[in-house]
TIPA-676650 format. One record per residue (C-alpha): residue number from 0; residue in one letter; x, y, z. Coordinates in Angstrom, 1 decimal. Last residue first. Layout:
N
<site n="NUM" res="A" X="X" Y="Y" Z="Z"/>
...
***
This chain:
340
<site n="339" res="X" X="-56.2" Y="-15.7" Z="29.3"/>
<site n="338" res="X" X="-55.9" Y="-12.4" Z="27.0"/>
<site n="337" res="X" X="-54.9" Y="-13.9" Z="23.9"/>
<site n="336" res="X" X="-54.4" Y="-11.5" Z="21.3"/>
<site n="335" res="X" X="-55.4" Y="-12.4" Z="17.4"/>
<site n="334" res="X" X="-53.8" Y="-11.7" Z="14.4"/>
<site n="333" res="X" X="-55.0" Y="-13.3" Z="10.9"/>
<site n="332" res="X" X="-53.4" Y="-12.6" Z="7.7"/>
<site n="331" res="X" X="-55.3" Y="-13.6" Z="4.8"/>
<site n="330" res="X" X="-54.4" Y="-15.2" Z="1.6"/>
<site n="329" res="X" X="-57.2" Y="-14.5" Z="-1.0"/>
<site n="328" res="X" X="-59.7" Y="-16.3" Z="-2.8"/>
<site n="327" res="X" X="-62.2" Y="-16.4" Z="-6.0"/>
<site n="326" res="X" X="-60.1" Y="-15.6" Z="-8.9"/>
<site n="325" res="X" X="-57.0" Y="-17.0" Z="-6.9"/>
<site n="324" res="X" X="-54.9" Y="-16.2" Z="-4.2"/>
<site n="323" res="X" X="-54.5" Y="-12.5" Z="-4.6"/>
<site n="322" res="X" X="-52.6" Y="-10.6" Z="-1.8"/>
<site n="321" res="X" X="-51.9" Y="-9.9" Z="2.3"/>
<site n="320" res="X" X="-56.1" Y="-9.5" Z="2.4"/>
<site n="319" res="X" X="-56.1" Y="-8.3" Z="6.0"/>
<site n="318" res="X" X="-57.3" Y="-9.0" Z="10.0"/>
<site n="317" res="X" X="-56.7" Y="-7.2" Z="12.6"/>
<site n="316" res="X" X="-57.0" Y="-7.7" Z="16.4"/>
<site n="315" res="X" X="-58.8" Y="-10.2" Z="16.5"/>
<site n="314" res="X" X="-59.9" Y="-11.7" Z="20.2"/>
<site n="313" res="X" X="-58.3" Y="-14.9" Z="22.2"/>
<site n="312" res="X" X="-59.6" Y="-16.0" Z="25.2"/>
<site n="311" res="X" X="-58.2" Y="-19.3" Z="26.2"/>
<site n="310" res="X" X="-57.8" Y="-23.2" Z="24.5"/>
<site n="309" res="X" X="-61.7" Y="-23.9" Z="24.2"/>
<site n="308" res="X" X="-62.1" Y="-20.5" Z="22.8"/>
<site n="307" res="X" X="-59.6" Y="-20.9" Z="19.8"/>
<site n="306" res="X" X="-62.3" Y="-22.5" Z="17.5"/>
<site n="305" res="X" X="-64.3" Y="-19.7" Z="18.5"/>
<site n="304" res="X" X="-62.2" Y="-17.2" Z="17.7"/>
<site n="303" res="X" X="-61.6" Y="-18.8" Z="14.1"/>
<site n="302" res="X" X="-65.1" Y="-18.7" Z="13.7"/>
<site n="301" res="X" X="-65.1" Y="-14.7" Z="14.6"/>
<site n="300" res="X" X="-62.5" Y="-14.3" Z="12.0"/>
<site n="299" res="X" X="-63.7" Y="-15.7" Z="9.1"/>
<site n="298" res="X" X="-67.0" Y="-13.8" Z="9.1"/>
<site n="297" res="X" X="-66.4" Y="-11.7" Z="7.1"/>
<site n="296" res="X" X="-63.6" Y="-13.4" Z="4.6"/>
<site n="295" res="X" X="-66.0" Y="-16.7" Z="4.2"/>
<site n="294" res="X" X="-67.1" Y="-15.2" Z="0.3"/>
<site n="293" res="X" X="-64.1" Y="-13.7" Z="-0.4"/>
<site n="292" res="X" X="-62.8" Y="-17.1" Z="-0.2"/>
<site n="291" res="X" X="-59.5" Y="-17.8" Z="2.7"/>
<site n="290" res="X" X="-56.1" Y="-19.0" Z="2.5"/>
<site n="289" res="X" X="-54.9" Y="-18.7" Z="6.1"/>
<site n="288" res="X" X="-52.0" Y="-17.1" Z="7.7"/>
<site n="287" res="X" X="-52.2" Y="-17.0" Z="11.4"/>
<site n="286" res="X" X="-50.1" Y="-14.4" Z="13.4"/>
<site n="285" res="X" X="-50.5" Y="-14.7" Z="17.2"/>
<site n="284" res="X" X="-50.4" Y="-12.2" Z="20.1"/>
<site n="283" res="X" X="-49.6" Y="-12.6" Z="24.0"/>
<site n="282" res="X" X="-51.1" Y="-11.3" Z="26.7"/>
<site n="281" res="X" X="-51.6" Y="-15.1" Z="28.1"/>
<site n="280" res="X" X="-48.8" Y="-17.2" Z="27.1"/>
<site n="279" res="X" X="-49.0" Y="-18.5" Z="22.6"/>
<site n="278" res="X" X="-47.8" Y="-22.1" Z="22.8"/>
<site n="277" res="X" X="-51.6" Y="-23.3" Z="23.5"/>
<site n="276" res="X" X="-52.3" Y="-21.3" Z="20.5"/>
<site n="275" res="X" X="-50.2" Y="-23.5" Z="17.9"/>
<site n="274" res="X" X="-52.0" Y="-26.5" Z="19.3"/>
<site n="273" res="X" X="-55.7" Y="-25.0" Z="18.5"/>
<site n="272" res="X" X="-53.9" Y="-23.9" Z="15.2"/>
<site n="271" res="X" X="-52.6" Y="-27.0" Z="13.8"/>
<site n="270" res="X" X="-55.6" Y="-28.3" Z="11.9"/>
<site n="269" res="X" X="-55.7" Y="-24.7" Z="10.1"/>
<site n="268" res="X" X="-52.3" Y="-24.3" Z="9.2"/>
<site n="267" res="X" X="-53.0" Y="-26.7" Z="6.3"/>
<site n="266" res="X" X="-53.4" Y="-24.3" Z="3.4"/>
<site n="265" res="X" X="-52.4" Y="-21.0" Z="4.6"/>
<site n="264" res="X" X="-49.1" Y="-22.8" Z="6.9"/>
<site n="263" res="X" X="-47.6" Y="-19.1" Z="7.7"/>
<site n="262" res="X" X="-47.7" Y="-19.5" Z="11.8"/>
<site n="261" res="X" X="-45.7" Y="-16.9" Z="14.2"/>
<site n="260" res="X" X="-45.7" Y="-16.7" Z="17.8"/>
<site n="259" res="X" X="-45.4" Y="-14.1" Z="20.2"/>
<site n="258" res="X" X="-45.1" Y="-13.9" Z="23.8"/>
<site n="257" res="X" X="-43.5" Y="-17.2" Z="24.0"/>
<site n="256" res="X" X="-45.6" Y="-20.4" Z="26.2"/>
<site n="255" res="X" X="-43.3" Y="-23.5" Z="26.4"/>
<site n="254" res="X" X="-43.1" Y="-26.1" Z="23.5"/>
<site n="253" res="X" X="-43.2" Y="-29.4" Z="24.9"/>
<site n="252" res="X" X="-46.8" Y="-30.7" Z="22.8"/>
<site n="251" res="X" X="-45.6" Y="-28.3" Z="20.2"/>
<site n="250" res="X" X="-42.6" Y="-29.5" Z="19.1"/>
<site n="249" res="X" X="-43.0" Y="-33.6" Z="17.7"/>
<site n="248" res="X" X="-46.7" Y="-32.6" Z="15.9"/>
<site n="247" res="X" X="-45.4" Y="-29.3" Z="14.4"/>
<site n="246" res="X" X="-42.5" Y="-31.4" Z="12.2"/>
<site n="245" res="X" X="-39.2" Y="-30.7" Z="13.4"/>
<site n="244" res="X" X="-35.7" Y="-29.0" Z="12.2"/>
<site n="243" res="X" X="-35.2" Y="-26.3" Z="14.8"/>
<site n="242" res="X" X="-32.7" Y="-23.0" Z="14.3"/>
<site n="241" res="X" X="-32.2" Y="-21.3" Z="17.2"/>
<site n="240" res="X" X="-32.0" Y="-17.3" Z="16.7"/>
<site n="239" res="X" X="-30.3" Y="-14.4" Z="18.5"/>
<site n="238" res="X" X="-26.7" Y="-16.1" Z="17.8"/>
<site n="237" res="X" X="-27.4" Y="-15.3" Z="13.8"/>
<site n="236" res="X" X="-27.2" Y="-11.1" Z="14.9"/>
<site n="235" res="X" X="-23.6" Y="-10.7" Z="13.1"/>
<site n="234" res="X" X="-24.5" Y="-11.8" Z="9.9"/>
<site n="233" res="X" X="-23.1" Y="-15.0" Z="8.0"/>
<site n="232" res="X" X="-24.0" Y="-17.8" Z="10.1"/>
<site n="231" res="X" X="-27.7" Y="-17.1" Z="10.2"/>
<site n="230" res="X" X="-27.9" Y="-17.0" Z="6.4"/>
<site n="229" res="X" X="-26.1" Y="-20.8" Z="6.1"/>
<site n="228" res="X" X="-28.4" Y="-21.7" Z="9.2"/>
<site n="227" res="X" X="-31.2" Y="-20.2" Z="7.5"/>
<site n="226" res="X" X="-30.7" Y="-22.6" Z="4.1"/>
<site n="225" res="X" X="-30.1" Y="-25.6" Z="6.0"/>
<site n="224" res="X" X="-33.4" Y="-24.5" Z="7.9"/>
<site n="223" res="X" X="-34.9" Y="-25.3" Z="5.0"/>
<site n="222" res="X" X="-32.7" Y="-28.2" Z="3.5"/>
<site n="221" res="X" X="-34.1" Y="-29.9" Z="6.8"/>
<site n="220" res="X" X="-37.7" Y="-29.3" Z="5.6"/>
<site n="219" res="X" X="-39.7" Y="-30.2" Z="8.8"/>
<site n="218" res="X" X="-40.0" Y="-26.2" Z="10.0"/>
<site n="217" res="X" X="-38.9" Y="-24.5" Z="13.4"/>
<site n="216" res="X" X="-37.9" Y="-21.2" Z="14.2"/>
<site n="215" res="X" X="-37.2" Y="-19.8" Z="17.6"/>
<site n="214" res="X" X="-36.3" Y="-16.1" Z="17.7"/>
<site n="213" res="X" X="-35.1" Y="-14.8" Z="21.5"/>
<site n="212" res="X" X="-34.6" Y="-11.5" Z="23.6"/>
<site n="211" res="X" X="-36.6" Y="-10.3" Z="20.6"/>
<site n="210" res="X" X="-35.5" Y="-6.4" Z="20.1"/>
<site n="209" res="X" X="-32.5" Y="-7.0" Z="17.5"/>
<site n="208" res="X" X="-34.0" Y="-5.1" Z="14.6"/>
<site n="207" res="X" X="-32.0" Y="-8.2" Z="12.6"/>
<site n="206" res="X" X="-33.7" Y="-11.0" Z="14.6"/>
<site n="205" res="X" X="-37.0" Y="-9.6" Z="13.5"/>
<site n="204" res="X" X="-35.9" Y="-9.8" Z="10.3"/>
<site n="203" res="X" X="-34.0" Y="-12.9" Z="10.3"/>
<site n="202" res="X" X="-37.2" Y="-15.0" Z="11.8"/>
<site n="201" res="X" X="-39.7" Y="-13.6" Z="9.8"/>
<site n="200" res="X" X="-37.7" Y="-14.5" Z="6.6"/>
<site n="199" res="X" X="-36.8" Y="-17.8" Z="7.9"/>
<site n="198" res="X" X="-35.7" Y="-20.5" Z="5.1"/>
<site n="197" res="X" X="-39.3" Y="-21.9" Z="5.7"/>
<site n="196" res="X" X="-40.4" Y="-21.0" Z="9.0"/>
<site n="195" res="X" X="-43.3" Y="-23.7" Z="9.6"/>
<site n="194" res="X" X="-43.3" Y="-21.7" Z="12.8"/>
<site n="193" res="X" X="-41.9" Y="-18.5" Z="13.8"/>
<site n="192" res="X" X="-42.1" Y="-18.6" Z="17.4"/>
<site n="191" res="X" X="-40.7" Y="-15.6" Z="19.6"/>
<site n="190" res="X" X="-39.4" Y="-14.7" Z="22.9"/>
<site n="189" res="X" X="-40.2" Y="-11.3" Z="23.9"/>
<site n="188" res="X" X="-37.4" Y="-8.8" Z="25.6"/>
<site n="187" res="X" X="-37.9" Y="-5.6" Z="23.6"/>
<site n="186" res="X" X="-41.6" Y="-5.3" Z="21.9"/>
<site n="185" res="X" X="-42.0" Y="-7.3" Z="18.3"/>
<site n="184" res="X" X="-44.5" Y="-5.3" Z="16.5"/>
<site n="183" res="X" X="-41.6" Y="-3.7" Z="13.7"/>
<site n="182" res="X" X="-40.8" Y="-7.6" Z="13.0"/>
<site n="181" res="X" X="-45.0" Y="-8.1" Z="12.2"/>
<site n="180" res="X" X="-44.8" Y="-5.9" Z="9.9"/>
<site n="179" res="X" X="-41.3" Y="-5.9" Z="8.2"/>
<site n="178" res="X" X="-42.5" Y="-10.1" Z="7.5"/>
<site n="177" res="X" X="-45.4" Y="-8.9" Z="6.2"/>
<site n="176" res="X" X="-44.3" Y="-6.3" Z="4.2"/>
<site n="175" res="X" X="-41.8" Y="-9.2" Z="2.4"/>
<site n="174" res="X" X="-44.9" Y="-11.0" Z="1.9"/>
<site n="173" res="X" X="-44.5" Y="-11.4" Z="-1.6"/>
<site n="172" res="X" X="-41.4" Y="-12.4" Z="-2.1"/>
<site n="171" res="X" X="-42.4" Y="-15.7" Z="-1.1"/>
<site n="170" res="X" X="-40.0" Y="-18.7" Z="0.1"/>
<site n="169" res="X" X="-40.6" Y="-22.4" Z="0.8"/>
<site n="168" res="X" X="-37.4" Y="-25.0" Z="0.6"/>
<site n="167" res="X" X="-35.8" Y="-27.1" Z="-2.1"/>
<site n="166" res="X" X="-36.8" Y="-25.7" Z="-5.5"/>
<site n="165" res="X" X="-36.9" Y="-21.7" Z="-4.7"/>
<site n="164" res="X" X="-33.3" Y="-22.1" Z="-3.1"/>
<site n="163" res="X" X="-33.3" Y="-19.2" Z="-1.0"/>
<site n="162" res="X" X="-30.2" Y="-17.5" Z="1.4"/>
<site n="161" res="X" X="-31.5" Y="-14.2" Z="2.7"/>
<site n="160" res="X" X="-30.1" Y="-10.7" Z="2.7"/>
<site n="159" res="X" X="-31.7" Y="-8.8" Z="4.9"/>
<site n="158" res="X" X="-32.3" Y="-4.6" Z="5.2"/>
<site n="157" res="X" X="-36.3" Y="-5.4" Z="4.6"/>
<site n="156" res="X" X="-35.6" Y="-7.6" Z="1.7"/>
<site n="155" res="X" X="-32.7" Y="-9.0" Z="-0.2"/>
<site n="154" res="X" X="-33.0" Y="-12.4" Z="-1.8"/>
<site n="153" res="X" X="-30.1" Y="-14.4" Z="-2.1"/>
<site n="152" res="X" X="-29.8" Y="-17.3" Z="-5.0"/>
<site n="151" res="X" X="-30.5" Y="-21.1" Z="-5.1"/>
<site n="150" res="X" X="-31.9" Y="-22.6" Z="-8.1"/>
<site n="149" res="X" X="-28.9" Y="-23.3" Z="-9.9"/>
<site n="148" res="X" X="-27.1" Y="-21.4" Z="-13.2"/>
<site n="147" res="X" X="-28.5" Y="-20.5" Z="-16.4"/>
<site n="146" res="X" X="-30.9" Y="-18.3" Z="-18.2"/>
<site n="145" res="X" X="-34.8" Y="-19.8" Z="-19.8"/>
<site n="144" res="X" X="-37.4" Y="-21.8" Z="-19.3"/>
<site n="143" res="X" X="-36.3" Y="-23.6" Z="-16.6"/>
<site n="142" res="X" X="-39.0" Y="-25.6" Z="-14.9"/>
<site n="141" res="X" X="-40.1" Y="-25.2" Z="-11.0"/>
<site n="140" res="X" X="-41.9" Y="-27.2" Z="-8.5"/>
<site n="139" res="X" X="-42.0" Y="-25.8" Z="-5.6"/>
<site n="138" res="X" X="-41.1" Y="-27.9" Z="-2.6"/>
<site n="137" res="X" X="-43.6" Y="-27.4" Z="0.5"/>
<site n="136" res="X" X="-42.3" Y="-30.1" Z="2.7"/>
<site n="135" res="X" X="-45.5" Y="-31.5" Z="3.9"/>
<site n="134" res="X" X="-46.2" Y="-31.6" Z="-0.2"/>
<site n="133" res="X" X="-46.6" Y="-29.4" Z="-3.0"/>
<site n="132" res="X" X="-45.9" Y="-25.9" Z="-3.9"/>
<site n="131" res="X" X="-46.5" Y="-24.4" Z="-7.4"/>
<site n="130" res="X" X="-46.1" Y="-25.2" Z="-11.1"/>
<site n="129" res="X" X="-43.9" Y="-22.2" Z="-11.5"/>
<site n="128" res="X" X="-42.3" Y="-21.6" Z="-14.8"/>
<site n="127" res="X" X="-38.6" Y="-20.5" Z="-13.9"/>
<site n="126" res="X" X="-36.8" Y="-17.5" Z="-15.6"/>
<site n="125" res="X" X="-32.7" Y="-17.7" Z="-14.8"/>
<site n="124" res="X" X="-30.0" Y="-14.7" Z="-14.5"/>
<site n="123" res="X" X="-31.7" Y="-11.5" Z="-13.8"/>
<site n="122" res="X" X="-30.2" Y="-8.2" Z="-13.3"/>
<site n="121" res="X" X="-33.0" Y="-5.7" Z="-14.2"/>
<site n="120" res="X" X="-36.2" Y="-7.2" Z="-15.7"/>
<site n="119" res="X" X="-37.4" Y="-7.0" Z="-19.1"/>
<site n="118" res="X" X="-34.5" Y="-8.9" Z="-21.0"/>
<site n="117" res="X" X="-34.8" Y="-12.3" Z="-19.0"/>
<site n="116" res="X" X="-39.0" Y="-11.6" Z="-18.9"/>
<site n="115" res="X" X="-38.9" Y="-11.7" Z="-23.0"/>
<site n="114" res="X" X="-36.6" Y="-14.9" Z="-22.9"/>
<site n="113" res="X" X="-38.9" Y="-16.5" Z="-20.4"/>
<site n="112" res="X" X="-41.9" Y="-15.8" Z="-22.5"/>
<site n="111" res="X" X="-40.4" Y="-16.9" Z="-25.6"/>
<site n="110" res="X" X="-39.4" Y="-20.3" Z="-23.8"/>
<site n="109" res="X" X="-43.1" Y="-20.5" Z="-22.5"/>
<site n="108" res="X" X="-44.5" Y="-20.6" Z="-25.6"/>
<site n="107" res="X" X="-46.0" Y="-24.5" Z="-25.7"/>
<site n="106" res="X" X="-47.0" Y="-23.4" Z="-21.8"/>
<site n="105" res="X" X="-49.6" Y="-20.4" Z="-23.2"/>
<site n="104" res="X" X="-52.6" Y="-22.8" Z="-23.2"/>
<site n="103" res="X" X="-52.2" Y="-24.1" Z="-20.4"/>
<site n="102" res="X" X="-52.1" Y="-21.0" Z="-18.6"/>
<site n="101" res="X" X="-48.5" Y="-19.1" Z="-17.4"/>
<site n="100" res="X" X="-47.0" Y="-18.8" Z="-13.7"/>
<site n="99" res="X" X="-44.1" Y="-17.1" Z="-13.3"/>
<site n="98" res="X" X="-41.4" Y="-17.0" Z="-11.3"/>
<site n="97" res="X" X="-38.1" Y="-14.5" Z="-12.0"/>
<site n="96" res="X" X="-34.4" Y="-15.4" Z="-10.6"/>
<site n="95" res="X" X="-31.8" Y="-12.9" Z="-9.9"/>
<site n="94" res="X" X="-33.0" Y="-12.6" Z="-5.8"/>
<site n="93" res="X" X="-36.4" Y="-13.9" Z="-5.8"/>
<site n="92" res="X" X="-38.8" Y="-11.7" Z="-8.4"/>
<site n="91" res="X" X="-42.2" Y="-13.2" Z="-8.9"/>
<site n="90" res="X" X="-44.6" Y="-12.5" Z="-11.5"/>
<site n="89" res="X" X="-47.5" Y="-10.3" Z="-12.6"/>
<site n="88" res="X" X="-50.0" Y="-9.5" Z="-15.5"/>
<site n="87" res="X" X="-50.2" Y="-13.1" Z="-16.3"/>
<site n="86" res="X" X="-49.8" Y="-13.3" Z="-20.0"/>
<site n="85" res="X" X="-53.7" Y="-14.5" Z="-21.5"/>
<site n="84" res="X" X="-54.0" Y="-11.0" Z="-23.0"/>
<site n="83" res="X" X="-51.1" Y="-11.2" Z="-24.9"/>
<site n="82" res="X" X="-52.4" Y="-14.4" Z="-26.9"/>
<site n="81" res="X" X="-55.4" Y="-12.2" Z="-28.1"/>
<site n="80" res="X" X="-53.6" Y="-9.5" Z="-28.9"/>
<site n="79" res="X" X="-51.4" Y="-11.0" Z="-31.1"/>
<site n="78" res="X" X="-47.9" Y="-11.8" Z="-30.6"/>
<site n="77" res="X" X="-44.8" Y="-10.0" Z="-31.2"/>
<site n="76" res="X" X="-43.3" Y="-10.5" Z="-27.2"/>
<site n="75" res="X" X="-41.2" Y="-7.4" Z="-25.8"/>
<site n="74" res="X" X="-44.2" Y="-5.3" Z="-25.1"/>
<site n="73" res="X" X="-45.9" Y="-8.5" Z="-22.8"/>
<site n="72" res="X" X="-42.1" Y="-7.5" Z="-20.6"/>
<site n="71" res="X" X="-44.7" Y="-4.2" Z="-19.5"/>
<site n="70" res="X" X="-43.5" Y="-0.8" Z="-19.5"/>
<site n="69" res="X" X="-40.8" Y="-1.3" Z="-22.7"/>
<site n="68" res="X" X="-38.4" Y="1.2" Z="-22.3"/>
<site n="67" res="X" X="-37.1" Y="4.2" Z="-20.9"/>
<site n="66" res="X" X="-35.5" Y="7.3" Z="-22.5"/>
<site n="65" res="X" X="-36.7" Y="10.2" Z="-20.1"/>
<site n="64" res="X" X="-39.1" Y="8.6" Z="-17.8"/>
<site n="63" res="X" X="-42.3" Y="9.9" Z="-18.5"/>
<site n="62" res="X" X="-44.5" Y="12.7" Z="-16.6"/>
<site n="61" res="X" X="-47.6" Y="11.3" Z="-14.5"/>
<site n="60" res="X" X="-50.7" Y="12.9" Z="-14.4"/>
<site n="59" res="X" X="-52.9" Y="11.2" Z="-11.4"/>
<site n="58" res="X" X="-55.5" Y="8.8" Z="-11.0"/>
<site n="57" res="X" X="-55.8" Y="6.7" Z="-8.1"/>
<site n="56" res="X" X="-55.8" Y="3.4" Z="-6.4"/>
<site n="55" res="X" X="-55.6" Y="3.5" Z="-2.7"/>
<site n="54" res="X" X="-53.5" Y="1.5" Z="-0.6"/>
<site n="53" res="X" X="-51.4" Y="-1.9" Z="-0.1"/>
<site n="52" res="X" X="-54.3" Y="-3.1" Z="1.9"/>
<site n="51" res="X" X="-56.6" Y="-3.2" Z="-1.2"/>
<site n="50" res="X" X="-54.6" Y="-5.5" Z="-3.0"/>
<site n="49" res="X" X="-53.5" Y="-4.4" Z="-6.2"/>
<site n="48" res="X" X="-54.8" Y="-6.1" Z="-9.3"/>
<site n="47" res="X" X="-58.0" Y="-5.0" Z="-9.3"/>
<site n="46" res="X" X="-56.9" Y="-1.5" Z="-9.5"/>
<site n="45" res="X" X="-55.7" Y="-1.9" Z="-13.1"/>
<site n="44" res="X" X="-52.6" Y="-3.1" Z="-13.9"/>
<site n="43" res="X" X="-48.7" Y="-1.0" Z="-14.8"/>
<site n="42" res="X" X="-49.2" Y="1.1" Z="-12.2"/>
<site n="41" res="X" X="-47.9" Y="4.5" Z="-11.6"/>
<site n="40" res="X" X="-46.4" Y="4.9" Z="-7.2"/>
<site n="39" res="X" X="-47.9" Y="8.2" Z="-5.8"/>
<site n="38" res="X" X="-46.1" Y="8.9" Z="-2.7"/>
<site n="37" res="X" X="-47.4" Y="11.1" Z="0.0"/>
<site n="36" res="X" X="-45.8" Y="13.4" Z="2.7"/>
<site n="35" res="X" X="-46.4" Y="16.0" Z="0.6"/>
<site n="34" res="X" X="-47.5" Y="14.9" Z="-3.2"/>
<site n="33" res="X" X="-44.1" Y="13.7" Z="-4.5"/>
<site n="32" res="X" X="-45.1" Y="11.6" Z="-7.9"/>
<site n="31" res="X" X="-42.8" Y="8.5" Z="-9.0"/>
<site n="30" res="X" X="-41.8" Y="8.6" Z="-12.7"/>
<site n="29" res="X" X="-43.5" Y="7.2" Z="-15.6"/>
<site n="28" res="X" X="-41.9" Y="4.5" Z="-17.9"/>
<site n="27" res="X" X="-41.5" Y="1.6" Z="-15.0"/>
<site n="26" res="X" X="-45.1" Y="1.1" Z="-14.1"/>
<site n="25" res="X" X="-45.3" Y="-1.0" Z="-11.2"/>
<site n="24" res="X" X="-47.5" Y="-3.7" Z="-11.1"/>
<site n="23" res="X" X="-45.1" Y="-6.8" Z="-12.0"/>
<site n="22" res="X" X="-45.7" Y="-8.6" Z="-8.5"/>
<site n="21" res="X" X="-41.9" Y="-8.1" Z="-7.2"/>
<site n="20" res="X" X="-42.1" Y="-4.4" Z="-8.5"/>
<site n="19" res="X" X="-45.3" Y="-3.6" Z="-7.0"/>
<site n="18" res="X" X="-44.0" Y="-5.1" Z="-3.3"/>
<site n="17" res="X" X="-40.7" Y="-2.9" Z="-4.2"/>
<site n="16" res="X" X="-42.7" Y="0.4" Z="-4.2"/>
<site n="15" res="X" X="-44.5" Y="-0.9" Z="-1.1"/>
<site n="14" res="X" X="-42.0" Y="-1.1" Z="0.6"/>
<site n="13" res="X" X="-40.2" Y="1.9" Z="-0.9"/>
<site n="12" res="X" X="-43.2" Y="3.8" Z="-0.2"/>
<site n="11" res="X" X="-44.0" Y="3.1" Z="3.4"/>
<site n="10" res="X" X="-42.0" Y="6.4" Z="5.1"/>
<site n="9" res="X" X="-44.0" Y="8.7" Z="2.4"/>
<site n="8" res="X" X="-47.4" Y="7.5" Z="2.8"/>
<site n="7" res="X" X="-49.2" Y="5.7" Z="-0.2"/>
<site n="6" res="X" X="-51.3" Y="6.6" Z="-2.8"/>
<site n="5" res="X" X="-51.0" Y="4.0" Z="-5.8"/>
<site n="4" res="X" X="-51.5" Y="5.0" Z="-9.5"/>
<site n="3" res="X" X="-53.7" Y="4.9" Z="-12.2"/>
<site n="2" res="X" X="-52.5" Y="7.0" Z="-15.6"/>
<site n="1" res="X" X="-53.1" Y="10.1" Z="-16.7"/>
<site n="0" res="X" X="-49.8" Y="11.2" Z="-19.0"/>
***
């Protein structure tokens, strides 16, 4: 069957096999295609749907799983076309609980809709509607629409298991290749900041390759770093990080210089950043996460730089669409070096 599908190398594809499962984009009836040392990964969207950085959209002829089912949970719902269409094409997957997000005009069905995503996806317990993250806490609101049980779960990513309670404190499944990203850059010995840390993803796994000689993480949501102390205290490499309930403005001004520092606020980071780089030594590297229209994404960078240039020299070193924010945005991830 011809079908689009997702070129990536070999040793990336289960990353990026479970970063289409977690958004809803793989295709589940047609099996994986060996090319080499390439992957071919079917989708269950068009290219538009995948961000670019996850690799190129192609057509290929995939064969069919042998006895599967539906390839979309939309399948499992006996509506018209025109209500399908309005389903999101993609939701969240955090440990046995699903997230989506449905239009207004959809919400008077969302008990069908949970039901349908409770059958379509492997081992779930509880559907959510998501009504997003709010305050200097970043709760997320969420309403059951369907399963039982609480809130919190584990999440496994990256070789981690991670305690998550998607109400009380900030998580996102969808920057586990982040958080494997900027763990595989961590050289032996560095001391690291993940700040605004939520329940520590970036923290655990670069304290689980074991190279930092040190992982601080800080955020102001005590039941966040509740939630990475309980993770911390059940693996064996917990003692390599210090857990820090604070607000930015009460730990930066003392905070001394680490080789690599860490900052996922996309919506408010911004007003923080000159401080954040002040904590960043010279030949060091930051990681900035910023919300950012398509429209500013060129020449984003370069007026970051200069807002940085009163604090050292700091240069880009990359910078990439991590996914979709909105019709007209996308969350970036910003890394710059400081050289003085």
């Amino acid at each position: 069957m011809i079908a689009p599908g997702l070129i990536v190398p070999r040793l990336r594809g289960e990353a990026v096999r479970q970063d289409l499962v977690d958004s809803g984009l793989l295709r589940t009836d047609l099996e994986i295609r060996h090319e080499g040392e390439f992957l071919v990964l079917p989708l269950a969207e068009g290219p538009e749907d995948v961000p670019a950085a996850w690799g190129e959209v192609v057509e290929r002829d995939f064969r069919p799983v042998p006895g599967k089912g539906p390839v979309q949970y939309r399948d499992l719902l006996a509506w018209s076309e025109d209500e399908k269409v309005l389903l999101p094409r993609s939701f969240d997957v955090v440990g046995d609980i699903v997230l989506i997000r449905l239009p207004r005009e959809l919400e008077a069905k969302k008990a069908a809709v949970g039901e349908a995503l409770l059958r379509f996806v492997p081992g779930t317990r509880l559907v959510g509607l998501d009504h997003g993250v709010h305050g200097p806490d970043r709760r997320r609101t969420v309403e059951r629409v369907a399963g039982s049980g609480a809130w919190r779960t584990r999440h496994r990513e990256n070789g981690v298991e991670l305690e998550v309670d998607v109400e009380r404190a900030y998580f996102s499944p969808r920057l586990a290749r982040e958080h494997a990203r900027v763990a595989d850059e961590v050289r032996p010995g560095e001391r690291v900041y993940d700040l605004c840390c939520g329940v520590g993803p970036f923290s655990v796994t670069i304290a689980h390759l074991g190279r930092a000689a040190h992982v601080t993480a800080v955020d102001s949501n005590a039941e966040a770093i509740a939630l990475l102390t309980a993770t911390l205290g059940r693996v064996p490499y917990g003692h390599r990080v210090r857990a820090v309930c604070a607000p930015l403005e009460e730990f930066l001004p003392t905070a001394a210089p680490v080789e690599r520092v860490v900052m996922n606020l996309p919506h408010e980071g911004i007003k923080y950043l000159p401080s954040v780089a002040r904590t960043t030594a010279p030949g060091g590297r930051l990681y900035y996460y910023e919300v950012v229209s398509r429209t500013e994404f060129e020449s984003r960078g370069t007026t970051l730089v200069k807002l940085l240039s009163p604090v050292g020299a700091f240069s880009v070193v990359s910078e990439r669409v991590v996914h979709p924010y909105s019709p007209t945005s996308d969350l970036v991830a910003f890394v710059f070096d400081r050289t003085r």
